[in-house]
N, C-alpha and C positions, 0 to 999 in steps of 0.2 A: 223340617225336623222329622224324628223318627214318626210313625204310624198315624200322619196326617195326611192332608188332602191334598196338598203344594210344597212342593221344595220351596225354602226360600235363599234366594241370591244375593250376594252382595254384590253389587254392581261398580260400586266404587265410592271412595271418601276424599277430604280433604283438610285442612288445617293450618291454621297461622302458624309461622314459627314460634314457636315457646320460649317466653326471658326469661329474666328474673324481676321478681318484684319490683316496684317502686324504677322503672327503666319508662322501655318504648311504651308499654301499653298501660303506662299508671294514671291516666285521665281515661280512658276506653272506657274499663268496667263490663261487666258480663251482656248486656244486652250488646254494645257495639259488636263485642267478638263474637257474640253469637249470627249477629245479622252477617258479618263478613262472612264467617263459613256458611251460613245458609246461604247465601248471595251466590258463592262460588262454585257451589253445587247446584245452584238453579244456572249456571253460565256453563257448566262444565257437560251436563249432561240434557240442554236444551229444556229446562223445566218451567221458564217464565209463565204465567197464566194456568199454568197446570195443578189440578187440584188433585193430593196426596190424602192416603185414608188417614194420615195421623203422623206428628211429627213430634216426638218426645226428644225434650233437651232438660238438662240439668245444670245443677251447679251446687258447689259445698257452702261455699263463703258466699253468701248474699245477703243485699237489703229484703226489709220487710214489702217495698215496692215491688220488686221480682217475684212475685207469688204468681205472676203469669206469664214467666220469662220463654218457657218454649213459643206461645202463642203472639205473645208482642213481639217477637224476632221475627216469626217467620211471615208477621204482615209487614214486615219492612226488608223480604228478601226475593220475592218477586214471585213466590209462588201465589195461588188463586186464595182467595181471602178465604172462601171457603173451603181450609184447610183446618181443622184441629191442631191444636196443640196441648201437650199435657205438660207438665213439670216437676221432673223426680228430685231424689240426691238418694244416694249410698257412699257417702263418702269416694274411695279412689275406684269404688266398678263402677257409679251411677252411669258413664256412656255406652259399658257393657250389657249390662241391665236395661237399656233404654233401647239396645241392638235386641235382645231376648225379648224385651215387650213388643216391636214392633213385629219381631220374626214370627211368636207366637199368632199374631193379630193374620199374617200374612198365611200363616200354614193352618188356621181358622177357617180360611176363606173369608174372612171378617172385612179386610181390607187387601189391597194388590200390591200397592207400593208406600212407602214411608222413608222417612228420613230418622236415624237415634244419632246425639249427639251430646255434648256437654263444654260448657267449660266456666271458667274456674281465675279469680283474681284473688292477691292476697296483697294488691297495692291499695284498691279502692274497699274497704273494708267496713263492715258497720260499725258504729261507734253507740254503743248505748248508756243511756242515763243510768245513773242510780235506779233500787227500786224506789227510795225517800222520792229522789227529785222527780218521777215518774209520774208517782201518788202527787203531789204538789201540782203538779203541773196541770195534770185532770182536774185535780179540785179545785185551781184558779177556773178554768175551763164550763168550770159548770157555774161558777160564783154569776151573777148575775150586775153585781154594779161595778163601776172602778176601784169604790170602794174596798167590796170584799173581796175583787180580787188581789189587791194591793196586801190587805191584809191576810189574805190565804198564803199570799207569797212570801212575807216576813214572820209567819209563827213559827217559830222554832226553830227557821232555820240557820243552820249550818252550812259553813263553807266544804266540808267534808261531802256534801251531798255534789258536788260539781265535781270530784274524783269519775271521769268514763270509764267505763267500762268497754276491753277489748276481745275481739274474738279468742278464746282459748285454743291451745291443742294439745291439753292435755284431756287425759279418757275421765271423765266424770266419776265412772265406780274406784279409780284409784288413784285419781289425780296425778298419775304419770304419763307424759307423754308417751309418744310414739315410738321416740327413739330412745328414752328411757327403756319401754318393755324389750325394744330390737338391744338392745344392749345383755337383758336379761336371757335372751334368747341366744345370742350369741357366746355367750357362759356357758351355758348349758348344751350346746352342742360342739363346743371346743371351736369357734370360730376366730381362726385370728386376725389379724391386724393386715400383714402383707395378702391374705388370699384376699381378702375385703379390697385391697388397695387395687389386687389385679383385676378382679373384676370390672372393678371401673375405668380403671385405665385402658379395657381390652371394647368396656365400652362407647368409650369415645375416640377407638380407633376407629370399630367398624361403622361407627356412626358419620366418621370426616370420610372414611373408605366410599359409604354407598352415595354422599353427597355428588362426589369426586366421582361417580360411573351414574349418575345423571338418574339415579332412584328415587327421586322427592321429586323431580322437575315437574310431576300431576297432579302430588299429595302437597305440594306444600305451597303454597299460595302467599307470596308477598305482601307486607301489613307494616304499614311505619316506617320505612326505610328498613325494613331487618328481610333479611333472605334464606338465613339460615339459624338455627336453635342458636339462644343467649347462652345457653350451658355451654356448649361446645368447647372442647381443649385438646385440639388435634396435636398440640406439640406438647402434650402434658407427659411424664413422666414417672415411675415409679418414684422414682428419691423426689421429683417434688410434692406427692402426693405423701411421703412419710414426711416430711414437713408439718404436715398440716399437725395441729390437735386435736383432741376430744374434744367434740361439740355435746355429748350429753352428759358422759361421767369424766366432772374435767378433777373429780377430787380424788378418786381411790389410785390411781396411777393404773389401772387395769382397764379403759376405755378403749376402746376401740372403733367407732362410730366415729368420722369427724366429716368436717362439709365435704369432700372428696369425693366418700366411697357414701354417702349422702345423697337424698336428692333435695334439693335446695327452693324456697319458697319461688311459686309460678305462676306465669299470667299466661293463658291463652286458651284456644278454643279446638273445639275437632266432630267431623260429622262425617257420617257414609249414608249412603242410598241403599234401600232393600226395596228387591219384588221380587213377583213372583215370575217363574220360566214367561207365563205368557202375557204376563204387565211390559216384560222387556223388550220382546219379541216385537209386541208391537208399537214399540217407539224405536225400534234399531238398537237395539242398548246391549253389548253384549254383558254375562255372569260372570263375574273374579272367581269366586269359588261360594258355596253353599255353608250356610251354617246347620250344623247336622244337630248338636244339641249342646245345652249347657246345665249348669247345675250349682248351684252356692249352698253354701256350708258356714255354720260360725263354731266358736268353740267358748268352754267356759275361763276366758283368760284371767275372772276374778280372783278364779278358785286355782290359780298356777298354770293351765294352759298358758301356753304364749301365744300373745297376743295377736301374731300375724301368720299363722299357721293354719288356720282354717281351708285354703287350698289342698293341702297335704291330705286334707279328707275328703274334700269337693270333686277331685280327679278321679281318686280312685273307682268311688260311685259311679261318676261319670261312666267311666271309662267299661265298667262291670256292666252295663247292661247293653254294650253293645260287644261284646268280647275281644276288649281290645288292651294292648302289653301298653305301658307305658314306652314301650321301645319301637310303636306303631306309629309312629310320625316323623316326616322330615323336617318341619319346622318347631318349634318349642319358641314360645311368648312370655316368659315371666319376668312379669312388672319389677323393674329393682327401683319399688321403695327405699332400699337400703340392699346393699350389696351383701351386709352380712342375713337377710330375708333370705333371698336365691340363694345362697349357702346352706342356711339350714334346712327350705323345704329340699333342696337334692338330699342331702345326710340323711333325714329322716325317713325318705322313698328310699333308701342303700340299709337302714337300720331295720335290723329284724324283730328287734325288741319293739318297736316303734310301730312296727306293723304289725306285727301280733298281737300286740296289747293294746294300742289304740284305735287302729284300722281293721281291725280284726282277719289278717291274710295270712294265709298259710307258712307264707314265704316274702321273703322282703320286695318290694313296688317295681325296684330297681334302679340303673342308672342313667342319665340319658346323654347322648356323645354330644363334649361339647363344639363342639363345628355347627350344629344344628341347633344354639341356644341363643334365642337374640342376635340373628347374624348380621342384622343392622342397627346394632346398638340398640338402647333400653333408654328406660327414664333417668338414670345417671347422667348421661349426657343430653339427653335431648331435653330433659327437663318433665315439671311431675302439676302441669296444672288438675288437681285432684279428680274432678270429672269432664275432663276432657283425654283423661290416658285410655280408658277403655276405647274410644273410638279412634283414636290416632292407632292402637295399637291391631285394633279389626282391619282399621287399611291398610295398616300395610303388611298382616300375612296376609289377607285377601290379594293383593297385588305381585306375592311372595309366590303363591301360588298357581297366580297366572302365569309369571313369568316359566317357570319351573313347566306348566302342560298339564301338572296332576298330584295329587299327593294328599296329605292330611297335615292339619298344623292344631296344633295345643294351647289355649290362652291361659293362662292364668293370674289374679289380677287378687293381691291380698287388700283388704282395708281396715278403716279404724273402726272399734265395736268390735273388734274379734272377728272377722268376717269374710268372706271366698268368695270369689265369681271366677267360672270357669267356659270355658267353650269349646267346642270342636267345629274346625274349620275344614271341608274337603274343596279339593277339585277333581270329580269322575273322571 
């Protein structure tokens, strides 16, 4: 990264294919998936017995037993025990964030090489008590004879109290979900229905495209019998995707959001490898491309901000201290949360009002050609296990870039909280 001691490298990543919930990977749960992708990056790149400065992995949706889910994984992936491990969550960037804390660590001189990674289940799920039956429970717990715990157990209670409690995804300050606020969003920058539809559809062409020219054959790593993403719909088409309905606003008749142009609940995992120039050098390992810098952003989505916008502010900064156009890259990475998302952050980089007044730029951000936007399909198709996209999505412009000799690639990666993770990817 910029005015440090060490370039840091991405040397390469990997990844189970991504389902859908409640399928191949709904007994796994986050530590399996985690262990497979560490496993396949200690296979892929000769790491067995080898000890890394630090290996940061995450996850959204976890049990309270996962509280040391990076470090219990990766003593069951073959790296040297004497290995760290930390355990983040940022909702949908935590594997980006987990790439920026090890790069940091690395351009530090703190550490040489690391693994950042994530992933993310929404079949194996925590289920929790009441707070009544919690309390109850503790206070049998402490009671000291059969007696009183028998009787701690019958005072007062209610059958009401066995009602679980299931993870939400709705945002706590407004109690509307995600795709509620992208709905809101989509209003207000005139998003409609068919551009939403093509998007998706154009992403799970280039997604069956790059499968079909043999571009995952190193990223994607077999898991369950599945070989390829659970989302996938290579023969999907615009009229059956105008089929579908409104998944959030199914009552106003003005919805627009439906499972389609949606990304739909996910199971799976994803990890890359970082060092530094001469961590790699001397294991033979050659660099994909360098992470140059990143930057995150949130916004006040309580007070009318939308809610998945905060990118729209995270780039620019970015982008301003190295003097670079938003038109300075070959590749462009933005996560489709929701199709009508990538929709409004382009409109709003084209809107002048939007820049002037909120970004505070002279002149509007601009537009970016789309040929160079997710050119191997997005989390539409491939699927959206929350913190495991940041890193699925690092490998593969890192590997984007190799192919290509040289160039610069753009991440950006909106999540829940109001909140942006952003990146700049080079190949000199």
């Amino acid at each position: 990264m910029e005015n440090t001691q060490q370039r840091v490298g991405i040397i390469g990543g990997v990844r189970i294919p991504f389902c859908r919930n409640n399928t191949a990977y709904a007994d796994v749960g986050n530590f399996g998936m985690s262990v497979k992708v560490l496993g396949a990056l200690v296979e892929r790149f000769g790491l067995h017995g080898v000890e890394l400065g630090e290996v940061a992995m995450g996850a959204v949706i976890k049990h309270s037993s996962d509280w040391n889910l990076a470090r219990e994984a990766l003593l069951s992936s073959g790296l040297a025990p004497t290995t760290p491990g930390i355990t983040t969550a940022r909702a949908c960037g935590t594997s980006l964030d987990n790439t920026i804390i090890i790069a940091n660590k690395i351009a530090a001189g703190q550490i040489q090489a690391g693994i950042a990674g994530g992933s993310d289940t929404t079949s194996d799920v925590p289920i929790v008590f009441t707070p009544r039956l919690r309390k109850r429970l503790l206070a049998m717990n402490r009671a000291k004879t059969p007696m009183d715990k028998l009787k701690t157990a019958l005072r007062g209670f209610s059958l009401s109290e066995l009602k679980p409690s299931f993870p939400g995804v709705a945002e706590p300050r407004t109690g509307m979900s995600m795709g509620d606020h992208c709905e809101k969003m989509a209003r207000e920058w005139h998003i409609g229905r068919v551009d939403q539809d093509r998007v998706a559809l154009e992403s799970h062409r280039k997604l069956a495209a790059a499968y079909e020219a043999g571009f995952f054959e190193d990223l994607v790593v077999p898991f369950r019998a599945l070989k390829r993403d659970g989302f996938l719909r290579p023969d999907t088409t615009m009229e059956k995707l105008a089929t579908l309905k409104p998944a959030f606003d199914k009552t106003s008749g003005f919805g627009t959001l439906t499972a389609g142009n949606s990304t739909g609940l996910s199971d799976g995992a994803a990890a890359v490898l970082l060092g530094s120039d001469a961590w790699a050098a001397q294991r033979g390992l050659k660099i994909q491309a360098y992470l140059r810098d990143a930057e995150v952003a949130a916004v006040d989505f309580v007070h009318g901000e939308g809610l998945l916008m905060a990118p729209t502010i995270a780039v620019p900064r970015m982008l301003a201290r190295h003097g670079l156009t938003l038109q300075d890259f070959d590749f462009y990475e933005i996560h489709e949360a929701f199709a009508a998302q990538v929709l409004c952050t382009l409109r709003a980089w084209e809107s002048a009002d939007y820049c002037k007044n909120r970004l505070g730029l002279d002149a509007p951000f601009g537009s970016i050609d789309p040929a160079k936007l997710n050119v191997h399909g997005s989390s539409l198709a491939v699927g959206h296990p929350f913190a495991a996209t940041g890193a699925r999505i690092v490998a593969t412009l890192a590997k984007l870039l190799e192919q290509k000799g040289s160039g610069r690639g753009l991440i950006s990666i909106c999540t829940a909280g109001g909140m942006g993770v952003t990146a700049i990817l080079e190949r000199p």
